[in-house]
mmCIF file of the N, C-alpha and C atoms, coordinates in Angstrom:
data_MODEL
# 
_entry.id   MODEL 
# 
loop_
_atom_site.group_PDB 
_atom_site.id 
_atom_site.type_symbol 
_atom_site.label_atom_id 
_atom_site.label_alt_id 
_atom_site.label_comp_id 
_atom_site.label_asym_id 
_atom_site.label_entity_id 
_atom_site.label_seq_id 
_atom_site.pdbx_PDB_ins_code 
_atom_site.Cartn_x 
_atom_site.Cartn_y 
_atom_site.Cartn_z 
_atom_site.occupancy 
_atom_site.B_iso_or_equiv 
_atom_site.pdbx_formal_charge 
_atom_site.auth_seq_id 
_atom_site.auth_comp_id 
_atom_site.auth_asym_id 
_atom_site.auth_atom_id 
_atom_site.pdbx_PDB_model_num 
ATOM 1   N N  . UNK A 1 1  ? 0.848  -1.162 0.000   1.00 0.00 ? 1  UNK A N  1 
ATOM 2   C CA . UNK A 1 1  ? 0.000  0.000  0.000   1.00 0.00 ? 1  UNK A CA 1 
ATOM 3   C C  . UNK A 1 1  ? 0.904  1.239  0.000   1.00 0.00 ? 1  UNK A C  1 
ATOM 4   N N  . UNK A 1 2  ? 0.693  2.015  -1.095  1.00 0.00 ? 2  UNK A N  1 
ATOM 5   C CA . UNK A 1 2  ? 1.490  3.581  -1.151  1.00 0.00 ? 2  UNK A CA 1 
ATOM 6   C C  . UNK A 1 2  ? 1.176  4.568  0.140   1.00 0.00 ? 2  UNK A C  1 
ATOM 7   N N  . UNK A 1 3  ? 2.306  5.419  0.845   1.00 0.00 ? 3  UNK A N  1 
ATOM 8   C CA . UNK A 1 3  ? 2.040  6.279  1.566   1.00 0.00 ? 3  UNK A CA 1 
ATOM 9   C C  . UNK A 1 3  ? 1.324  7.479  1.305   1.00 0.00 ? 3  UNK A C  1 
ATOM 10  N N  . UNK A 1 4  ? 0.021  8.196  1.653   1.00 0.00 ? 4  UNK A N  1 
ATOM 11  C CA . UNK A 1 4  ? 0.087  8.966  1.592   1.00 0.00 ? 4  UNK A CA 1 
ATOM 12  C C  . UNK A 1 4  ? 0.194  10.493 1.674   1.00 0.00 ? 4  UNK A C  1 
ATOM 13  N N  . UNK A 1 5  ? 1.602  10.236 2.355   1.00 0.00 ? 5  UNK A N  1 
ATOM 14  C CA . UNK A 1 5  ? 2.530  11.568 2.543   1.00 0.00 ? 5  UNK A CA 1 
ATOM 15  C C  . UNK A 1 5  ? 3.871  10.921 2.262   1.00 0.00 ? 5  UNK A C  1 
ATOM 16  N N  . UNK A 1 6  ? 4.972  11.641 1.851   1.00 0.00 ? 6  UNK A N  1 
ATOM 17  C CA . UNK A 1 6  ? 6.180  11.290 1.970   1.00 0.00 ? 6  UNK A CA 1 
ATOM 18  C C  . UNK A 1 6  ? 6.942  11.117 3.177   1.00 0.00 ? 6  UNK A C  1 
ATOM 19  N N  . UNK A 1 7  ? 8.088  10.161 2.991   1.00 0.00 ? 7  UNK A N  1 
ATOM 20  C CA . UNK A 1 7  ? 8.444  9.890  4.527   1.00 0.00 ? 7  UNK A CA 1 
ATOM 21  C C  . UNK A 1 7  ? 10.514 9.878  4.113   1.00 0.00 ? 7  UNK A C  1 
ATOM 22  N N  . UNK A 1 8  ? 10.971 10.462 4.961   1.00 0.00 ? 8  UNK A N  1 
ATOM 23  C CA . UNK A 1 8  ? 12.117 10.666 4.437   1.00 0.00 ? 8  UNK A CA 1 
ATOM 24  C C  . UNK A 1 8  ? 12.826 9.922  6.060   1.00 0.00 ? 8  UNK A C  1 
ATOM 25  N N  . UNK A 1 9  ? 14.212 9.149  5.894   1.00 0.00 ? 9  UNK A N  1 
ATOM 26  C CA . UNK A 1 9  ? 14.944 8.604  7.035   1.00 0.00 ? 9  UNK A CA 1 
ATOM 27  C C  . UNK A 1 9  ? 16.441 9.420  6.891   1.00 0.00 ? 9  UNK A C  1 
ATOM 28  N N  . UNK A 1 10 ? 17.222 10.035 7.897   1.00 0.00 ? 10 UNK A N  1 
ATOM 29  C CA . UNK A 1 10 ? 18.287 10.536 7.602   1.00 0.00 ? 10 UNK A CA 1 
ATOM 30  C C  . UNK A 1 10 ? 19.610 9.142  9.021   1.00 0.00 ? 10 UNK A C  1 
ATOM 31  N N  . UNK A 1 11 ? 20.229 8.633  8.170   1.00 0.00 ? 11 UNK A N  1 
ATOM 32  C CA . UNK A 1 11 ? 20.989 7.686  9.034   1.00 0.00 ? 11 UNK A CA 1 
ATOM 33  C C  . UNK A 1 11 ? 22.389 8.628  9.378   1.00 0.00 ? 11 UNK A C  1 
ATOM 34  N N  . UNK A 1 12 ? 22.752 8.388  10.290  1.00 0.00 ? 12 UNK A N  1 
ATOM 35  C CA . UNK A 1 12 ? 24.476 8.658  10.943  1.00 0.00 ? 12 UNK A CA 1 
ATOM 36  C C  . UNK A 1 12 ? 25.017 7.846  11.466  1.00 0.00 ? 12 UNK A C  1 
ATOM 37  N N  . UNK A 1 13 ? 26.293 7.634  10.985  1.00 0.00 ? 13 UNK A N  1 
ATOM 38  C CA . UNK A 1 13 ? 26.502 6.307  11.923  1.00 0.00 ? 13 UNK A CA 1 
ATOM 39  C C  . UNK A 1 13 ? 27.865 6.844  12.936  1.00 0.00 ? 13 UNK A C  1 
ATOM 40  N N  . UNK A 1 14 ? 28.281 6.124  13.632  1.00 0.00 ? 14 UNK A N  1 
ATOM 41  C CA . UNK A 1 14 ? 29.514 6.777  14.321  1.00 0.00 ? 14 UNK A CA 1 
ATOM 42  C C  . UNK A 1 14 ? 30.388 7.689  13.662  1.00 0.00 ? 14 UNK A C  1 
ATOM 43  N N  . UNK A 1 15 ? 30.911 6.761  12.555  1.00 0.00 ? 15 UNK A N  1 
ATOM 44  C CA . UNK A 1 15 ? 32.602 7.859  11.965  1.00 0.00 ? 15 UNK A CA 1 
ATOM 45  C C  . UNK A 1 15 ? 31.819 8.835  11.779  1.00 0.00 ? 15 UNK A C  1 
ATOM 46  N N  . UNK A 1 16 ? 30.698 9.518  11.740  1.00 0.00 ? 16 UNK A N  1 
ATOM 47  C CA . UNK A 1 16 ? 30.298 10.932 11.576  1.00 0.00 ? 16 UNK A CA 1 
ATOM 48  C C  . UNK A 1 16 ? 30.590 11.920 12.675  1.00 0.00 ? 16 UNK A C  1 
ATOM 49  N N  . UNK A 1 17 ? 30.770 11.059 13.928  1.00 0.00 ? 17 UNK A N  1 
ATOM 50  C CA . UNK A 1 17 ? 31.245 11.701 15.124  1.00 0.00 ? 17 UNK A CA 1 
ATOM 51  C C  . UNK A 1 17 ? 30.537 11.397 16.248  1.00 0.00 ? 17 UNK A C  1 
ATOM 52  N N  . UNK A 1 18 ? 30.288 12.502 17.472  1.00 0.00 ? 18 UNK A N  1 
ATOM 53  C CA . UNK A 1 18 ? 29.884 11.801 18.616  1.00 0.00 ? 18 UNK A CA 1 
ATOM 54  C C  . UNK A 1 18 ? 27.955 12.016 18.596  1.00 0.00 ? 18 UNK A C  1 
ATOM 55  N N  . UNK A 1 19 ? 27.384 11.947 19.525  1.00 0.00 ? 19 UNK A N  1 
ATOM 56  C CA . UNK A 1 19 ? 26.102 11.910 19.617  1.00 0.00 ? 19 UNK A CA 1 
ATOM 57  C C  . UNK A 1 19 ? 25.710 13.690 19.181  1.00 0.00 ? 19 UNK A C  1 
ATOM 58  N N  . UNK A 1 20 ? 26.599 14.649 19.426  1.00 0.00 ? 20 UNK A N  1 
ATOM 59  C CA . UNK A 1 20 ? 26.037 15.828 19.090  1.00 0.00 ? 20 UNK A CA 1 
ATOM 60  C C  . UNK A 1 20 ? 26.478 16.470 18.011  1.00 0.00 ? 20 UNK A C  1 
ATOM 61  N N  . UNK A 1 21 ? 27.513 15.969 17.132  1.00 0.00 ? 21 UNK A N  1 
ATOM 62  C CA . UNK A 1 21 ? 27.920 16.121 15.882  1.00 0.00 ? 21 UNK A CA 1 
ATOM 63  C C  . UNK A 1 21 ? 26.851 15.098 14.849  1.00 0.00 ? 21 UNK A C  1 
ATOM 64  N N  . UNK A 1 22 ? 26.518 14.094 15.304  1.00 0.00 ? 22 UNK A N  1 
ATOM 65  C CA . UNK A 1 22 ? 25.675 13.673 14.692  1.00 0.00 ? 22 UNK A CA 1 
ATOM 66  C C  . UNK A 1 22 ? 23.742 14.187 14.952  1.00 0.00 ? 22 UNK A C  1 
ATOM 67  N N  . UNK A 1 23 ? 23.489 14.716 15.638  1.00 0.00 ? 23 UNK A N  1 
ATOM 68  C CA . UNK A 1 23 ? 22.167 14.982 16.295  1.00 0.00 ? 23 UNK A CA 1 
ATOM 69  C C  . UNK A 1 23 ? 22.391 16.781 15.117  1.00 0.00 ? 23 UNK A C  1 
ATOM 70  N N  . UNK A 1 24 ? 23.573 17.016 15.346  1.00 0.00 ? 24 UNK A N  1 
ATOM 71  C CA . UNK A 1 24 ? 23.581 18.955 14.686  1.00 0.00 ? 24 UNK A CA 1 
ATOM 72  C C  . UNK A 1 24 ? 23.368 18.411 13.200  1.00 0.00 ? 24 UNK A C  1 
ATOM 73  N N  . UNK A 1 25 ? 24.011 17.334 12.434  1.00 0.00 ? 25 UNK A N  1 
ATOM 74  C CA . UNK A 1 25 ? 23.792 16.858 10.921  1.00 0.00 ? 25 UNK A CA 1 
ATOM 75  C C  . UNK A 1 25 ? 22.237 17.100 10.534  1.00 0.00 ? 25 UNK A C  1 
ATOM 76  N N  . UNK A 1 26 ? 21.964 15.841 11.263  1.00 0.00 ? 26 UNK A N  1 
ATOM 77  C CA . UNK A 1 26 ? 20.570 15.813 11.424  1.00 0.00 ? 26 UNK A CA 1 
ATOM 78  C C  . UNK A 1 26 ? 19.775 16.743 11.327  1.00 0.00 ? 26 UNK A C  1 
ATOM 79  N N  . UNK A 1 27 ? 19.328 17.371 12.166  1.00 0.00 ? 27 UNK A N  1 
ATOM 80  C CA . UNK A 1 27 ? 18.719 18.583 12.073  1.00 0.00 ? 27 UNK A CA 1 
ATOM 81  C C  . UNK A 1 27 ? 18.996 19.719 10.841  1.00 0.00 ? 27 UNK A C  1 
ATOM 82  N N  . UNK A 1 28 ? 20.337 19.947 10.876  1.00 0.00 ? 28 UNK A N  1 
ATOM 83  C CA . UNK A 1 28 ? 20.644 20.311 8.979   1.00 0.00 ? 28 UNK A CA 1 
ATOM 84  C C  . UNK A 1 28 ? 20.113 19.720 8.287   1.00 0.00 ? 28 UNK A C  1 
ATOM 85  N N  . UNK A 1 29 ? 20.220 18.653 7.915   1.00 0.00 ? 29 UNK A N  1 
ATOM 86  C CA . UNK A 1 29 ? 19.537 17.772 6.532   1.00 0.00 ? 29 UNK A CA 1 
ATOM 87  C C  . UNK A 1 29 ? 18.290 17.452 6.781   1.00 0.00 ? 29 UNK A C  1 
ATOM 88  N N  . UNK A 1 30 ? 17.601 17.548 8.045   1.00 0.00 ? 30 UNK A N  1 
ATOM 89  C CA . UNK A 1 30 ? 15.776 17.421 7.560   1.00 0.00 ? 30 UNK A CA 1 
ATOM 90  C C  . UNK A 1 30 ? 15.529 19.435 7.628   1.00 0.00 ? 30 UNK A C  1 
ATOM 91  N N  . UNK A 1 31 ? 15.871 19.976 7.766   1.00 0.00 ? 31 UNK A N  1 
ATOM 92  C CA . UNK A 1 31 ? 15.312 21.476 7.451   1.00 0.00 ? 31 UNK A CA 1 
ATOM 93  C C  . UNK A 1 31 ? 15.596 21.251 5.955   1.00 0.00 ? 31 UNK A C  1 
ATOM 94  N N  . UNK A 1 32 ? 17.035 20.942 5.267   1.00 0.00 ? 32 UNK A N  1 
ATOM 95  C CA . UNK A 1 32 ? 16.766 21.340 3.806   1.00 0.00 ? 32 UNK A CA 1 
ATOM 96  C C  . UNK A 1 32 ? 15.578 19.793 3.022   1.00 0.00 ? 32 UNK A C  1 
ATOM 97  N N  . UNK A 1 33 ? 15.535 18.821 3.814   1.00 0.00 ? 33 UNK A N  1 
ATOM 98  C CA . UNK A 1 33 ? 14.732 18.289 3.089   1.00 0.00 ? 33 UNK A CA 1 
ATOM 99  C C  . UNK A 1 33 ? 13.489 18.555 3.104   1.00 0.00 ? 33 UNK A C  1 
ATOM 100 N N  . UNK A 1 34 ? 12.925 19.057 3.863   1.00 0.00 ? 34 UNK A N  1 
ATOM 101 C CA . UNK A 1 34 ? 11.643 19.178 4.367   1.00 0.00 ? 34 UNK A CA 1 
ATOM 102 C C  . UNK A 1 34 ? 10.909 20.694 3.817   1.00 0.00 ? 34 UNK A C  1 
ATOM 103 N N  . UNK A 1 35 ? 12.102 21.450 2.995   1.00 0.00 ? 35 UNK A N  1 
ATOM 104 C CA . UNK A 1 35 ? 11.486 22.388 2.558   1.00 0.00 ? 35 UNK A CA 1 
ATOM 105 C C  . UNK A 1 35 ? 11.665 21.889 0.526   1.00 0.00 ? 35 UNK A C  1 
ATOM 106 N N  . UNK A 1 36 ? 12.502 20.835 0.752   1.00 0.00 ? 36 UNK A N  1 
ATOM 107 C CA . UNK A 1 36 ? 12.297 20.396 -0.724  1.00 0.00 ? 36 UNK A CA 1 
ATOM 108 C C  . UNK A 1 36 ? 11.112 19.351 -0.661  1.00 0.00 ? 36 UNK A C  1 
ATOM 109 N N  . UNK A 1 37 ? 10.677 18.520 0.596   1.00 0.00 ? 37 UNK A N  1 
ATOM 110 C CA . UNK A 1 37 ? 9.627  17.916 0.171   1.00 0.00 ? 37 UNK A CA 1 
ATOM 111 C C  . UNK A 1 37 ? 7.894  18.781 -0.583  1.00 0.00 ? 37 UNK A C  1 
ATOM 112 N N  . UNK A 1 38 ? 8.029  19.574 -0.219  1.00 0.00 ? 38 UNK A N  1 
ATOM 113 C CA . UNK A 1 38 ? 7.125  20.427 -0.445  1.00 0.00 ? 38 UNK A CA 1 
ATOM 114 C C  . UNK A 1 38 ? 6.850  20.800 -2.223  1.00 0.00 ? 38 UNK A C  1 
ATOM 115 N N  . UNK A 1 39 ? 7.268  20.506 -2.627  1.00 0.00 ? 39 UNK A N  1 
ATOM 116 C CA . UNK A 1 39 ? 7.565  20.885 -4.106  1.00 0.00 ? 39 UNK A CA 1 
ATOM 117 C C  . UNK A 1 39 ? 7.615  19.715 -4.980  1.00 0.00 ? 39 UNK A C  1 
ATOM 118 N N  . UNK A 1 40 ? 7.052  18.841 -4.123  1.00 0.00 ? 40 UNK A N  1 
ATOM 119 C CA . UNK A 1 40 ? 7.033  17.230 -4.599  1.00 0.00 ? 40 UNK A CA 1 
ATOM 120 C C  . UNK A 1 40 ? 5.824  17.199 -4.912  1.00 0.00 ? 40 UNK A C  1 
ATOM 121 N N  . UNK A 1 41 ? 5.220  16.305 -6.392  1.00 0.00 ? 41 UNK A N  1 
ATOM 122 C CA . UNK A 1 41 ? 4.016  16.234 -6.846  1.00 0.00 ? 41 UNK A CA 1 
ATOM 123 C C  . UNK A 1 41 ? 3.535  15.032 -6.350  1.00 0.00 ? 41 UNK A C  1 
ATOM 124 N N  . UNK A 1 42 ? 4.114  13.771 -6.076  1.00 0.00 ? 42 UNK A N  1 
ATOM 125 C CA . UNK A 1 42 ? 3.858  12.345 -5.277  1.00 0.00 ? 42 UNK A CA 1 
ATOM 126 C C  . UNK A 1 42 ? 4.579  12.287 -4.532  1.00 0.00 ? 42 UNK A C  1 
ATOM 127 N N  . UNK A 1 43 ? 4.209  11.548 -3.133  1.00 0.00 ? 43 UNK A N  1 
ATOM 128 C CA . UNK A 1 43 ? 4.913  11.204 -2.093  1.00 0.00 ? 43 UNK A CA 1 
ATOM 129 C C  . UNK A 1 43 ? 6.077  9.923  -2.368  1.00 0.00 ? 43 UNK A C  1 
ATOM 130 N N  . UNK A 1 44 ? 7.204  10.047 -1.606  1.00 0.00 ? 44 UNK A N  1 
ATOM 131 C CA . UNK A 1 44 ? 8.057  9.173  -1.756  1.00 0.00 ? 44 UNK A CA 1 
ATOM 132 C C  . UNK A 1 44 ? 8.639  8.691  -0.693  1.00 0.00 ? 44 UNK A C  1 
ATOM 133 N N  . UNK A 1 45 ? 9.387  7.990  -0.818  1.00 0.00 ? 45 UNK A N  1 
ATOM 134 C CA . UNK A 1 45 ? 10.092 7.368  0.297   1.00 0.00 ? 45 UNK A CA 1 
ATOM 135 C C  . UNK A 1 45 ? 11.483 8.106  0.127   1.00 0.00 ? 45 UNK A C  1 
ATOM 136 N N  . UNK A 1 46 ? 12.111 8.328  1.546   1.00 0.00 ? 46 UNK A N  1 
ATOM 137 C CA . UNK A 1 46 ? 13.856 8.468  0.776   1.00 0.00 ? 46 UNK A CA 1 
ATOM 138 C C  . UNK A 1 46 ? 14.537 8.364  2.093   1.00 0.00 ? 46 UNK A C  1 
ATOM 139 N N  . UNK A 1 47 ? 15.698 7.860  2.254   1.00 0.00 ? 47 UNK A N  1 
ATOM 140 C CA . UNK A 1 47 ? 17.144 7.266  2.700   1.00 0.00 ? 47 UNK A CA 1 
ATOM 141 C C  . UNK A 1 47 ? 18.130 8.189  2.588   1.00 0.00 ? 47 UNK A C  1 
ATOM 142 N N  . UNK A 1 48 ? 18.850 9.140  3.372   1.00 0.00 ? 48 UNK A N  1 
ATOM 143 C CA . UNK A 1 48 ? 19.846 9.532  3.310   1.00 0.00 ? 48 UNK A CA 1 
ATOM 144 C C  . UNK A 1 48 ? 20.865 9.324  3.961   1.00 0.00 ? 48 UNK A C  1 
ATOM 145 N N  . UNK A 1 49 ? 21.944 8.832  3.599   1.00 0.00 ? 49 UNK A N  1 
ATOM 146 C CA . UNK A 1 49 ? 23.033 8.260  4.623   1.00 0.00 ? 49 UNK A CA 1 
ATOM 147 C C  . UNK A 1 49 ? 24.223 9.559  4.525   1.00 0.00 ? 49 UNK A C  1 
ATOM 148 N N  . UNK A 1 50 ? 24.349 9.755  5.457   1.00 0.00 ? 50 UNK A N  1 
ATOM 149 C CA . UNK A 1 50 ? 25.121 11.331 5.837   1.00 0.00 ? 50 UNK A CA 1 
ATOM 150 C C  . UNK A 1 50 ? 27.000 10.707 6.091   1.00 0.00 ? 50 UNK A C  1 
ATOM 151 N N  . UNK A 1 51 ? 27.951 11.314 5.841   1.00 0.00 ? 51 UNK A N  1 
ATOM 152 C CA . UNK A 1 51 ? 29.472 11.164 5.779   1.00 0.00 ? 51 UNK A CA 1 
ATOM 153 C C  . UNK A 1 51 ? 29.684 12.317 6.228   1.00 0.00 ? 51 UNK A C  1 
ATOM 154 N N  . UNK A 1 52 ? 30.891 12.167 6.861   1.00 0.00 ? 52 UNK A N  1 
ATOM 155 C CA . UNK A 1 52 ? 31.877 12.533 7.454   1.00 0.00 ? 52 UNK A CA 1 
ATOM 156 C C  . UNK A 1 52 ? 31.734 14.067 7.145   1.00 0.00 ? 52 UNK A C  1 
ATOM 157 N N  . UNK A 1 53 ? 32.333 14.102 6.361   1.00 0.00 ? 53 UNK A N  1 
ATOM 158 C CA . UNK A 1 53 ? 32.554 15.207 5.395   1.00 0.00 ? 53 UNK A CA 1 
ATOM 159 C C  . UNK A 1 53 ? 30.912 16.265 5.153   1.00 0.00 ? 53 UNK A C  1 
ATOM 160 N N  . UNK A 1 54 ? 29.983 16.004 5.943   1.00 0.00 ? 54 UNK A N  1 
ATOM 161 C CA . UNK A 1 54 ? 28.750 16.739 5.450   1.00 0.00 ? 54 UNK A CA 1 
ATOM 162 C C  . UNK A 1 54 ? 29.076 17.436 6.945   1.00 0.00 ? 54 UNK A C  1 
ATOM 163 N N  . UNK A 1 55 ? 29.568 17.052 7.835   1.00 0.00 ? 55 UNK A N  1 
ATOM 164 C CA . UNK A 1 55 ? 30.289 18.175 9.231   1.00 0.00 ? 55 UNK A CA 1 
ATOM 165 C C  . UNK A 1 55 ? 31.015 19.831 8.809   1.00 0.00 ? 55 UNK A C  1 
ATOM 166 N N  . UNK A 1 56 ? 32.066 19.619 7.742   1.00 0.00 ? 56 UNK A N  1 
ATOM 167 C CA . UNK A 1 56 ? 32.228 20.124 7.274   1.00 0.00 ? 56 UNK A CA 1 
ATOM 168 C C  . UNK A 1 56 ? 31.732 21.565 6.191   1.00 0.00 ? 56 UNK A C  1 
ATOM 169 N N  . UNK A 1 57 ? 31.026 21.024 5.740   1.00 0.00 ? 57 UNK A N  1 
ATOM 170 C CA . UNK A 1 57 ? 29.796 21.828 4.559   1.00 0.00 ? 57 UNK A CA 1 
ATOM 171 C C  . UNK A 1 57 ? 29.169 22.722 5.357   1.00 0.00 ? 57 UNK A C  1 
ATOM 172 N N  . UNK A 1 58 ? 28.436 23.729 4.253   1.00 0.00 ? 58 UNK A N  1 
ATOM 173 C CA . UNK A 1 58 ? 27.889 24.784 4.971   1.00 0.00 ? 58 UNK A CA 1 
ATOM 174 C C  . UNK A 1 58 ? 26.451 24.731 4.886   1.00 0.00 ? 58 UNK A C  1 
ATOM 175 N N  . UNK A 1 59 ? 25.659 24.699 5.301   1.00 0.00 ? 59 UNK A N  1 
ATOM 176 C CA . UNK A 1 59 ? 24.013 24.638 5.390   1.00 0.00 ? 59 UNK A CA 1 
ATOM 177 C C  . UNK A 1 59 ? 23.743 24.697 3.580   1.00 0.00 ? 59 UNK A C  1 
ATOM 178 N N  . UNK A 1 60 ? 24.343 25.754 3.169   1.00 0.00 ? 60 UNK A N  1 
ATOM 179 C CA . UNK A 1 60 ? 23.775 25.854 1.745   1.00 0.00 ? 60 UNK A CA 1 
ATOM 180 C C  . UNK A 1 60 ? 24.526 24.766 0.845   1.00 0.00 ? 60 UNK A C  1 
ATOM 181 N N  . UNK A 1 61 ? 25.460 24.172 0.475   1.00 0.00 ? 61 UNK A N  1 
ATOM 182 C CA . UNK A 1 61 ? 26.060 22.982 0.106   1.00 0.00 ? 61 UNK A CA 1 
ATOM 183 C C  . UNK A 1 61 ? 25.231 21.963 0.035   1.00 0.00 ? 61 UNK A C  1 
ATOM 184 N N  . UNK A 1 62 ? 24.677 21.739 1.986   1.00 0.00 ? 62 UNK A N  1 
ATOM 185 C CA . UNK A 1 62 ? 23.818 20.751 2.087   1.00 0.00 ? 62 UNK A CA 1 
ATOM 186 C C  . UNK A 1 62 ? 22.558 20.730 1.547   1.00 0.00 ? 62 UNK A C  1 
ATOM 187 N N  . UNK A 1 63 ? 21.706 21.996 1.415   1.00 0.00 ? 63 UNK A N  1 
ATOM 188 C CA . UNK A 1 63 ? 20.926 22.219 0.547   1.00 0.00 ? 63 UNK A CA 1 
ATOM 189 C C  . UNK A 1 63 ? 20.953 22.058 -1.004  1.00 0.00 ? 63 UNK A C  1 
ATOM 190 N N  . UNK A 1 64 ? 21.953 22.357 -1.238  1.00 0.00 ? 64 UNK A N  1 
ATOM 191 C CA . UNK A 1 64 ? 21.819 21.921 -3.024  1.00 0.00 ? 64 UNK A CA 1 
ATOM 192 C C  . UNK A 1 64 ? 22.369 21.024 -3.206  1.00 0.00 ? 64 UNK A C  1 
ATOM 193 N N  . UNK A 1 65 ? 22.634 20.541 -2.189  1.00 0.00 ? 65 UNK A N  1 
ATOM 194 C CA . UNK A 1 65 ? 23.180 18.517 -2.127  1.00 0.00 ? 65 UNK A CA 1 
ATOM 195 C C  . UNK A 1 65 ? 21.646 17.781 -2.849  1.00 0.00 ? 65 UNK A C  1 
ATOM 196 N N  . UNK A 1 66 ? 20.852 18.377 -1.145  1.00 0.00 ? 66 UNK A N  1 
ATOM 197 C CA . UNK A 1 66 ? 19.147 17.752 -1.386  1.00 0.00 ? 66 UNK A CA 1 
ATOM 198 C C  . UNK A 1 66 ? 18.610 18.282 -2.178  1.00 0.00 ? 66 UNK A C  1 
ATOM 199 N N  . UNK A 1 67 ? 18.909 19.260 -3.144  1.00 0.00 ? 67 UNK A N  1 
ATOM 200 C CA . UNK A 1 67 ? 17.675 19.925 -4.591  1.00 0.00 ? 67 UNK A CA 1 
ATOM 201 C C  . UNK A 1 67 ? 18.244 19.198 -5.602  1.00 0.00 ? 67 UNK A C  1 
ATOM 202 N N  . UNK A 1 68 ? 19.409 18.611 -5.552  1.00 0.00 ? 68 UNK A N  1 
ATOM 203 C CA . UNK A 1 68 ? 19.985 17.347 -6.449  1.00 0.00 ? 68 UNK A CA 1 
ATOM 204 C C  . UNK A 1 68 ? 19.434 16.242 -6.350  1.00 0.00 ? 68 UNK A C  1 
ATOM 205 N N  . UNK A 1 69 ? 19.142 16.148 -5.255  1.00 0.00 ? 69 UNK A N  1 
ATOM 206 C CA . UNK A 1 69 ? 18.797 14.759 -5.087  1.00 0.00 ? 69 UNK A CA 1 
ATOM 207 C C  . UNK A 1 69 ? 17.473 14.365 -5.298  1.00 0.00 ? 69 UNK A C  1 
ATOM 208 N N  . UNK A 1 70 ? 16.999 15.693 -5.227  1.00 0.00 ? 70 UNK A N  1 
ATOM 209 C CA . UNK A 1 70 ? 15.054 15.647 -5.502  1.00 0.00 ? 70 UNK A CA 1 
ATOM 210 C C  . UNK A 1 70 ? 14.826 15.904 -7.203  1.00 0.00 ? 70 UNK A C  1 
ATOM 211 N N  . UNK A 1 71 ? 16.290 16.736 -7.462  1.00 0.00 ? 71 UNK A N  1 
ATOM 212 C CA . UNK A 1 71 ? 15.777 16.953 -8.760  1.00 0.00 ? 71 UNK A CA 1 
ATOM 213 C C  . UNK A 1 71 ? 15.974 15.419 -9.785  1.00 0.00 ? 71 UNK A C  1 
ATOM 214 N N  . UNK A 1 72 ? 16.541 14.819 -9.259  1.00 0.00 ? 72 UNK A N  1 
ATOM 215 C CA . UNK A 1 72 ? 16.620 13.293 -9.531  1.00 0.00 ? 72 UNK A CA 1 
ATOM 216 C C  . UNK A 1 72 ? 15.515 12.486 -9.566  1.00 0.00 ? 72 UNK A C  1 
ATOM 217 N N  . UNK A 1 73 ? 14.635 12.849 -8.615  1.00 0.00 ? 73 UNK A N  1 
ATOM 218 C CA . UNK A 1 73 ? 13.707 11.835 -8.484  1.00 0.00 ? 73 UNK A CA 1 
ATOM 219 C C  . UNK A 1 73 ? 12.384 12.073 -9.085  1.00 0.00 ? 73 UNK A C  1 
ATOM 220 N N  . UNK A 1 74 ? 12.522 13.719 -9.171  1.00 0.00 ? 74 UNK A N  1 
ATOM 221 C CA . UNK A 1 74 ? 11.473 14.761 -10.437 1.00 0.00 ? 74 UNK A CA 1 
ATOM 222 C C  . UNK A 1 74 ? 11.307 14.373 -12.149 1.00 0.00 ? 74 UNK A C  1 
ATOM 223 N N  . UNK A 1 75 ? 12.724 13.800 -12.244 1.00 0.00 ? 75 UNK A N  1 
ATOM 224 C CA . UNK A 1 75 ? 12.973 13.579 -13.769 1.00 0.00 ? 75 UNK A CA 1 
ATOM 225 C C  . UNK A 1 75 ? 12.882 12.165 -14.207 1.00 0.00 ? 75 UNK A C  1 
# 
């Protein structure tokens, strides 16, 4: 049975760092997803597995990480 709303999972696993380097990711990557879910014509499912290196990046990076990744699933 299809959802209907979209449902998005964001994973971290340790090498991303400790419980609050991983909890600050988090919260980055569902604000930019959650304002790209919105612009979605069907609901979807989606999986994001977060690295090391997304500690690094700047909020907007991470954002046009996820308008890539939606614009993927648009086309």
């Amino acid at each position: 049975m299809p959802a209907e709303t979209s449902r998005f999972a964001v994973i971290t696993g340790r090498v991303v760092g400790g419980a609050v380097q991983r909890n600050k990711i988090k919260r980055r990557i569902t604000s930019a997803i959650r304002a790209e879910l919105a612009g979605l014509e069907q609901p979807i499912d989606a999986v994001f597995r977060m690295r090391a290196s997304a500690l690094d990046c700047d909020y907007v990076v991470l954002a046009q990480a996820v308008q890539a990744a939606f614009a993927k699933v648009k086309s």
